[in-house]
C-alpha positions in Angstrom: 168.4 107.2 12.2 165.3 105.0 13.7 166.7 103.0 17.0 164.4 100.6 19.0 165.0 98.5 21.9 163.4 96.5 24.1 163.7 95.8 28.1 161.6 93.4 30.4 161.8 94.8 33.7 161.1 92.2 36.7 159.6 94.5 38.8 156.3 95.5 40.6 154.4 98.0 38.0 153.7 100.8 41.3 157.3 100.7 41.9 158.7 101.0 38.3 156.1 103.7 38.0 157.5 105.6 41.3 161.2 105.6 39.4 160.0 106.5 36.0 157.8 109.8 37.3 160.3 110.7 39.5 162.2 113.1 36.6 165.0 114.0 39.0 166.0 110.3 39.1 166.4 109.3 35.9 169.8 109.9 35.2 170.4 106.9 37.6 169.5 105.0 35.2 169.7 106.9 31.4 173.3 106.7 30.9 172.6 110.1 28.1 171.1 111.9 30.8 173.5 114.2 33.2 170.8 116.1 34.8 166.9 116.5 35.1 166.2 119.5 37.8 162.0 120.4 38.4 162.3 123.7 37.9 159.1 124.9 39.0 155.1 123.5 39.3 155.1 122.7 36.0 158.7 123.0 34.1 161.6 121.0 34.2 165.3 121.5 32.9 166.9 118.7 31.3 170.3 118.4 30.3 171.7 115.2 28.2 175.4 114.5 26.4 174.9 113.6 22.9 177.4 112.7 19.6 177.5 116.3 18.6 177.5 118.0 22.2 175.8 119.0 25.0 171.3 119.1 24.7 169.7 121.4 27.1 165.9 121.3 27.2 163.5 123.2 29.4 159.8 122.6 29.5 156.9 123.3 28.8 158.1 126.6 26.3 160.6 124.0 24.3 163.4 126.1 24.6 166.3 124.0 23.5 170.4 124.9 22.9 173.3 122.6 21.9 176.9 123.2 23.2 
């Protein structure tokens, strides 16, 4: 399954930017995401409700486990 979309945003770049690379903020505003946590300097732990269950992710070792 291939899904695209498109979205104009109406804002200034710097401040789209801020949002975006802020990972702990974006399930304000990705309705699939339930949690992003930093973890540590350089992982993250990700967690997302899909069709067939519950996605965990953690980076950067791409250890991955649906619930």
């Amino acid at each position: 399954m291939e899904l695209t979309a498109t979205t104009t945003v109406a804002e200034p770049a710097e401040e789209v930017y801020g949002l975006w690379s802020d990972l702990e903020r974006l399930p304000d505003f990705m309705a699939h995401l339930d949690e992003v946590r930093v973890t540590g300097p350089r992982t993250t732990h990700w967690r997302a409700s899909a069709p067939f269950g519950e996605f965990r992710a953690a980076k950067p070792d791409r250890r991955r486990s649906v619930r």
